[in-house]
Structure formats: structure tokens, C-alpha cells
N, C-alpha and C positions, 0 to 999 in steps of 0.2 A: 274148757278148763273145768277142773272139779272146783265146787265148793269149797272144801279144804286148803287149795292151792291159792284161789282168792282170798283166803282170810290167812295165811301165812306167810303173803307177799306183805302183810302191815309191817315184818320186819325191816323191811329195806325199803319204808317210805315213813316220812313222817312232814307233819306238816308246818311250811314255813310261813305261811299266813292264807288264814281262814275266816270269810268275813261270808254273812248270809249273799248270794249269788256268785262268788269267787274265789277261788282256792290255789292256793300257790306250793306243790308239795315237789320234798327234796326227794330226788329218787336213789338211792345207795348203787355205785358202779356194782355192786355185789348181787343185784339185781338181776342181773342178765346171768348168772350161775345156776339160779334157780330153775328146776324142768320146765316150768310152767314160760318163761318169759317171752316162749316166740307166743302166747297168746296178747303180749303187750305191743306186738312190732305193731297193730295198728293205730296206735297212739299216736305212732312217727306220719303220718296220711292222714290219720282224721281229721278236719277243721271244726265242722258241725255237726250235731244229729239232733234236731230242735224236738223230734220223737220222742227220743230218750231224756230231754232236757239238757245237753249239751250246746250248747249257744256259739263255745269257741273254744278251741284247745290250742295249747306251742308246748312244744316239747323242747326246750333248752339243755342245748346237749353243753354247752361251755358252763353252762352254771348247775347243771343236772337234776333242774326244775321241769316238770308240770304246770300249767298254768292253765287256769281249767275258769272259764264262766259258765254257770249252770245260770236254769232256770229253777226257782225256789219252790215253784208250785210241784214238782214233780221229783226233786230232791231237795233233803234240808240241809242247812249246817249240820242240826244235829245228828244226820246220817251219816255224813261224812266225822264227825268227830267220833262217833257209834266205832267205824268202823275202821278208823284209825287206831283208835286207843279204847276202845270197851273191854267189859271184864267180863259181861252178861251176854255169853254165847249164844243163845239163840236172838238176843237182838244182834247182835256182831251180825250172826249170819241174815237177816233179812236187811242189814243192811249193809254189807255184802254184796247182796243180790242186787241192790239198785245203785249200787256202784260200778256195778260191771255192767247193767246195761246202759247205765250214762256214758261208759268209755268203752263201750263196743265189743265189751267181753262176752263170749259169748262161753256158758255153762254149762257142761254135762247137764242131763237129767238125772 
């Protein structure tokens, strides 16, 4: 996935509770329209990846959450709020970047 495409998926996600190591985000059905979204099918498989700081992942398809436990040491809240809702483009994109490698996204160079 390009970088552009992970920082344009924030349209059709936002967050329903965000607390330092746990993140609960709504995903918009509007999601799966976007080019980019077969890069998210591994969301639907992934459980952990304690590498990337991912601890535990559910994908709630009846309430169309994410549910995401991270490890803080390796991503913050504030990465995740960064890259939710930032206005400062080049932090958006480096955190971005470690958004998609906590959830298995893997980025063009």
C-alpha cells in the first residue's frame, strides 16, 4: 500500500475509544470502496504480532469495530491520535508508518 492511501483510509475510520495500550476504532462499511482495502483483509487473521507491538486484534464485523491492544513501548496514543486526526502532515505520515506496521500493513517504498 502507498503511503497516501494509509493516510486517506483516516476517512473511514475514527476512533471510538482510545486509551494508552487499547484502541477501539469504528471502521465506515465505506471502507471496503477504497483501492487500497484488500491491503486491510489481514486484519480479518491477524490476532498478534508482539514485533510490531500488537498484542491482540478483533475485527467486529456486527458492530464494525477494531479492537486493537498494542504495546505503548513501541506505539503511543499519541501515534494513534497523530494519525487519526493530525493536521501536521509529515507527523500524520511517520505516524502512519507505525500504524501500518502494528496492523500488518505492509508499504510501498
Amino acid at each position: 500500500m502507498k503511503l497516501e492511501d494509509m493516510i486517506s483510509l483516516r476517512e473511514y475510520i475514527s476512533p471510538k475509544e482510545l486509551s494508552p495500550g487499547r484502541a477501539v476504532l469504528a471502521m465506515s462499511p465505506k471502507v471496503m470502496q477504497h483501492p487500497a482495502a484488500r491491503s486491510l483483509a489481514t486484519l480479518a487473521t491477524v490476532k498478534s504480532r508482539p514485533e510490531a507491538g500488537l498484542l491482540n486484534a478483533k475485527l467486529n464485523i456486527l458492530s464494525k469495530c477494531l479492537e486493537v491492544d498494542y504495546d505503548t513501548n513501541i506505539i503511543t496514543e499519541d501515534d494513534l491520535n497523530t494519525y487519526l486526526s493530525g493536521q501536521d502532515m509529515p507527523q500524520v505520515e511517520k505516524a502512519a508508518v507505525k500504524v501500518a506496521a502494528l496492523l500488518g500493513v505492509p508499504l510501498d517504498a
